[in-house]
C-alpha positions in Angstrom: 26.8 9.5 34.9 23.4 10.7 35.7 20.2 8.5 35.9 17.1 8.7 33.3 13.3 7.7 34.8 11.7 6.1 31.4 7.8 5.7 32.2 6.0 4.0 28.7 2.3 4.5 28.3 0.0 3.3 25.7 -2.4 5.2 24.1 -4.8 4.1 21.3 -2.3 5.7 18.7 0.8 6.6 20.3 3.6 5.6 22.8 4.3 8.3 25.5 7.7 8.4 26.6 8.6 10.4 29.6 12.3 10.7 30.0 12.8 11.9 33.8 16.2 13.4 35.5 17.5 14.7 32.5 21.2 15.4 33.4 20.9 18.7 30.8 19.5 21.9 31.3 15.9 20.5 30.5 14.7 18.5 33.3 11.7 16.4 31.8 11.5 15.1 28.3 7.7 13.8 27.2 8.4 11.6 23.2 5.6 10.8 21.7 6.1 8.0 19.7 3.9 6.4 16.5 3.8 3.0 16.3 5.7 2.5 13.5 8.4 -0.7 12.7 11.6 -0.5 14.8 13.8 -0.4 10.9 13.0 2.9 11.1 15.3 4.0 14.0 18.9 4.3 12.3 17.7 6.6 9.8 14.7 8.6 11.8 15.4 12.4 12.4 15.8 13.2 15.6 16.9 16.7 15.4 20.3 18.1 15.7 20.2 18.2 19.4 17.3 16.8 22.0 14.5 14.8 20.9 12.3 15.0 18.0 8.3 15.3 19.3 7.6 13.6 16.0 10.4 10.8 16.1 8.6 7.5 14.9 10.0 4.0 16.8 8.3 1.1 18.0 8.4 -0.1 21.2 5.9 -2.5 23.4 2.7 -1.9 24.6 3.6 -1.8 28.3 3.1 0.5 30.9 6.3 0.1 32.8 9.3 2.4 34.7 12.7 1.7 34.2 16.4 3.8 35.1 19.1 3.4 32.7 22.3 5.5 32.6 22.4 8.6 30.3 24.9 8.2 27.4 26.5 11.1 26.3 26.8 15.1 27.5 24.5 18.2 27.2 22.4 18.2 25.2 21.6 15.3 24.4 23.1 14.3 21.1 21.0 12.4 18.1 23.7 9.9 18.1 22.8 9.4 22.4 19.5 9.1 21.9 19.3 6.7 19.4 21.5 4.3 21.0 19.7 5.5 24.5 16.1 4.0 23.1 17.7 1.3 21.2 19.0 -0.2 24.4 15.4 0.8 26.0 13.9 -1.6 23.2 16.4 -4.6 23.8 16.2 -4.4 27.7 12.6 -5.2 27.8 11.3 -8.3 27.6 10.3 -10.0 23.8 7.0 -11.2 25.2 5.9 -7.4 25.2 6.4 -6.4 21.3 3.3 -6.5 19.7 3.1 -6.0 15.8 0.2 -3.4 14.7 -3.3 -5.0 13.7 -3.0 -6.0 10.4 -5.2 -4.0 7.7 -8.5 -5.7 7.6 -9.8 -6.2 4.1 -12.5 -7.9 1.6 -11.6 -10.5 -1.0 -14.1 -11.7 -3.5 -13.0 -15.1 -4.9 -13.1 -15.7 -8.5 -13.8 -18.7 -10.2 -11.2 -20.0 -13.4 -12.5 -18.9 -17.1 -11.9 -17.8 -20.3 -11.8 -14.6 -22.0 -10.7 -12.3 -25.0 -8.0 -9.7 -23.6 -7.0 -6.8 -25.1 -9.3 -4.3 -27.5 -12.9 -5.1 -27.3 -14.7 -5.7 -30.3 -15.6 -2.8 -31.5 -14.1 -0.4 -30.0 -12.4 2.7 -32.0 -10.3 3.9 -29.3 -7.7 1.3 -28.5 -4.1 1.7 -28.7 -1.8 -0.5 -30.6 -0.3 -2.0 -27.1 -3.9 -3.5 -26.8 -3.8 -5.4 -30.1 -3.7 -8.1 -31.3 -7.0 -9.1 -29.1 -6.4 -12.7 -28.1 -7.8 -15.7 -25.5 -6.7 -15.5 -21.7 -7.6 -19.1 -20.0 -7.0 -19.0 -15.8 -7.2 -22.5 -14.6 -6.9 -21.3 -10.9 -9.5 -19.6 -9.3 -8.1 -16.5 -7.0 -9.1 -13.9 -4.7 -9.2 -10.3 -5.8 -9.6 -7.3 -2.9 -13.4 -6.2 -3.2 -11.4 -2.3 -3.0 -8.5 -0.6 -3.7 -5.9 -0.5 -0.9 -7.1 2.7 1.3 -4.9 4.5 3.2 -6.0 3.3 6.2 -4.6 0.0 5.4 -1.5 1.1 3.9 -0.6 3.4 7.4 -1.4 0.0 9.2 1.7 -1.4 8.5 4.1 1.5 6.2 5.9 4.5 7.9 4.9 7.0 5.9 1.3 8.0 3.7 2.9 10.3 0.9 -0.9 10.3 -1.1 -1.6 13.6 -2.6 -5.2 13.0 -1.4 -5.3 12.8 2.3 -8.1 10.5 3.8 -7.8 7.3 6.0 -11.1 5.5 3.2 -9.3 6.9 0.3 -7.2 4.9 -1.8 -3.5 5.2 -1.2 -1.5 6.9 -3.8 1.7 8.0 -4.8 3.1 4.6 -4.4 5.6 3.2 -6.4 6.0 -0.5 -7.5 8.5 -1.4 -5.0 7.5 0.9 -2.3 4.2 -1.9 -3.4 6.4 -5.1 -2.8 7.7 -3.9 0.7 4.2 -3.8 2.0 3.6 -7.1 0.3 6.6 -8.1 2.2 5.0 -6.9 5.7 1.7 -8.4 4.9 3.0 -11.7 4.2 5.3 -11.7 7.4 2.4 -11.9 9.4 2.2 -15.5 8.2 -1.6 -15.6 8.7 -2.5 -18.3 6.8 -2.6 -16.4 3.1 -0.1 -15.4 0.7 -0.6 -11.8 -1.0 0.5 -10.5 -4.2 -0.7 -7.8 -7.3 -2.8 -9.2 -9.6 -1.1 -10.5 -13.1 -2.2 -8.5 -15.9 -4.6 -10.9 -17.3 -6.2 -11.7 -13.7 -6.6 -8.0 -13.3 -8.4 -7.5 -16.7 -10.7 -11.0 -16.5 -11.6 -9.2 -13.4 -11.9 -5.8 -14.1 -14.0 -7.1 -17.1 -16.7 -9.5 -14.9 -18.0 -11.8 -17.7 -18.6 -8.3 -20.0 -17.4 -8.0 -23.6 -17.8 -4.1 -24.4 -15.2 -1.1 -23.7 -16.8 -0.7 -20.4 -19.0 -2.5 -17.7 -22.0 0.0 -17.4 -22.3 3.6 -18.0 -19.2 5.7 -16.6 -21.3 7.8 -14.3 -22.5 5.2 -12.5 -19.1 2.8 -12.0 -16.3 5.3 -12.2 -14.6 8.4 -11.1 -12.9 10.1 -13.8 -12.3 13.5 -15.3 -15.3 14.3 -16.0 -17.2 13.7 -12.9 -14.0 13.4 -9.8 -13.8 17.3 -9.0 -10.2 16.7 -10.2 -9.4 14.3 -6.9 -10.2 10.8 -5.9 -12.5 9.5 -3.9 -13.6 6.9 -0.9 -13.3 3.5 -2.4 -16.5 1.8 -3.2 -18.9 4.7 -3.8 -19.7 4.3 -7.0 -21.4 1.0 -8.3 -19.7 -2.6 -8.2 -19.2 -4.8 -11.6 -20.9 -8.3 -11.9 -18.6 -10.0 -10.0 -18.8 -7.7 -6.7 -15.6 -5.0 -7.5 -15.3 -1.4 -6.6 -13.4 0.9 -9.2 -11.9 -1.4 -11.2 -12.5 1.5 -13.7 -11.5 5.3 -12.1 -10.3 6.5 -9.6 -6.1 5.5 -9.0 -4.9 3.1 -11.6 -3.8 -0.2 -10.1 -0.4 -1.8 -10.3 -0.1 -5.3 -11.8 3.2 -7.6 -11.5 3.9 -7.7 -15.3 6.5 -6.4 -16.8 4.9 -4.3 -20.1 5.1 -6.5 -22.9 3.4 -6.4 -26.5 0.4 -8.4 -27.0 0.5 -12.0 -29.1 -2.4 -13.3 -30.9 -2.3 -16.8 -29.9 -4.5 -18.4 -27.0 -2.1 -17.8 -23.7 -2.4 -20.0 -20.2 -2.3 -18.5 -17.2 0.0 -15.7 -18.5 2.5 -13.8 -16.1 4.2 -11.6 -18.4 8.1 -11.6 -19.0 10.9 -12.2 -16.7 12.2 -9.0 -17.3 11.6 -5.4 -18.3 11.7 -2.0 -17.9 8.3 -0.8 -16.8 5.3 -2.7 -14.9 1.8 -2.4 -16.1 -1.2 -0.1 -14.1 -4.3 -0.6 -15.1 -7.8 0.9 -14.8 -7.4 4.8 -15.5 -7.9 7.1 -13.2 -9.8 9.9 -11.5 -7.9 12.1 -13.8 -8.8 10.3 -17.5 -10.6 10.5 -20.0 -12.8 7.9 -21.0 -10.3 6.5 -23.5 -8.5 6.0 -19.9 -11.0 4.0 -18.4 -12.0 1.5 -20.6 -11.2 -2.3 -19.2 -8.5 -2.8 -22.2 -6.6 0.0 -21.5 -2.4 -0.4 -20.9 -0.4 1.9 -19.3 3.1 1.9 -18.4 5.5 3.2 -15.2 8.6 2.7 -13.8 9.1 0.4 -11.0 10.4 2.5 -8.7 8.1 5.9 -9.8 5.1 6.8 -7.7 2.1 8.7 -9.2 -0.6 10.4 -7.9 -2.9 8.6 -9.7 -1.5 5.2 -9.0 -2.5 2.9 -6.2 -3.0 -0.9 -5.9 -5.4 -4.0 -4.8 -3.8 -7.2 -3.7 -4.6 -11.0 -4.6 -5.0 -13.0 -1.9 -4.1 -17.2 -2.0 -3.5 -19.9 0.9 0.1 -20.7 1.8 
């Protein structure tokens, strides 16, 4: 058995692995290594033979040297490396793992109230999913992300950034519902004092609506990205112009998952309203960089598979105490 040299060094986005002695033809191996969760290793690709430049672990921020005995023949099989860093990973000490800063982001809170959901009086362009119009009463107040997620904040704590639009201010796309609760899931690990979660349908709209009655919070030019203005693409979050209550693109630019499951409208007054237990598709709202103004108004539905992504589909999170 031969003898590996493993020198770790941080830098301010990788981990650079320098594998030393390599009993194969190759003499010095340099990995660099994103800090990405450890769940990643069994399935990672590490290439058919030596390592992957590109493999994505997680190991601690430590600048350390340690020898460990090579496992396995030339070259260096996938199957040896793996278990070569996963016994690099258990063999130093717990105090060094460090989890990635979590995604910083704005909450506005929102104060309980009443209001009519569903097609706005008036309007001519609703859809039958948005009748019959009825009253909404929240009794709890909550706190709704002042942006969309970006991508920034999704790449904080998730693996992989599949948005069609690349850009660390622009809001994460391409996400499906569950791919949704698994962040959730991360963010709430943290255990930092809050509990997150997508809106409900009816917080999102009371919202997305700010105290206003019409189709729309102001003129479309001036709150929204949407076909008519977006150069076919989204956009940074929070360019355009907040609603009343402080919120960027709650109208344009990516739709926004909320936890309901799609369900047709009742006329009588509803409490707190969560939506079914069950279903078959979840509810985005909000339109899109890509819609028409029909898309865009504050009433609109739309409906997706929980396990689809979209290009034109992101999020925003509620934030409550624990």
């Amino acid at each position: 058995m031969g003898r590996l040299t493993v020198d770790i060094r941080r830098g301010a986005a990788f981990l650079t692995v320098k594998l030393s002695n390599v009993p194969c033809p190759i003499s010095n191996v340099v990995v660099k290594l994103p800090t990405d969760p450890l769940t990643n290793l069994a399935g990672s690709s590490l290439g058919s033979n030596c390592v992957n430049p590109e493999a994505k672990f997680r190991l601690p921020s430590i600048h350390t040297q340690l020898s460990f005995s090579t496992l396995g023949v030339c070259p260096m099989t996938t199957a040896a490396v793996r278990v070569f860093l996963l016994c690099l990973c258990s063999a130093l000490p717990a105090t060094a793992q460090e989890d990635p800063a979590a995604p910083a982001m704005e909450f506005v809170t929102l104060k309980p109230g009443t209001f009519r959901m569903g097609c706005s009086e008036g309007d001519k362009l609703c859809d039958p999913d948005e009748n019959p119009p009825h009253q909404v009463r929240l009794t709890k107040s909550f706190a709704l992300a002042k942006y969309e997620v970006t991508q920034a904040q999704w790449s904080a704590l998730m693996p992989d950034n599949q948005s069609r639009f690349q850009g660390p201010t622009l809001p994460v796309e391409n996400v499906s519902f569950d791919q949704v609760q698994e962040f959730l899931k991360r963010m709430n690990d943290r255990k930092d004092g809050f509990t997150y979660r997508l809106p409900t349908e009816a917080e999102w709209e009371y919202a997305a609506r700010a105290g206003t009655t019409g189709a729309n919070t102001g003129p479309l030019s001036d709150i929204a990205w949407y076909m008519e203005n977006s150069g076919g693409k989204s956009h940074p979050v929070g360019e355009k112009k907040p609603n009343a209550w402080g919120l960027y693109d709650m109208e344009g630019n990516v739709y926004e998952w909320t936890q309901d499951w799609f369900f047709d409208y009742e006329e009588d007054p509803q409490t707190d309203p969560k939506g079914p237990e069950t279903g078959y598709e979840r509810v985005p709202r909000g339109g899109s960089w890509e819609s028409t103004p029909k898309g865009v108004r504050t009433s609109n539905r739309n409906q997706l598979e929980p396990d689809a992504g979209n290009y034109n589909v992101g999020f925003r999170l509620v934030r409550e105490p624990a």
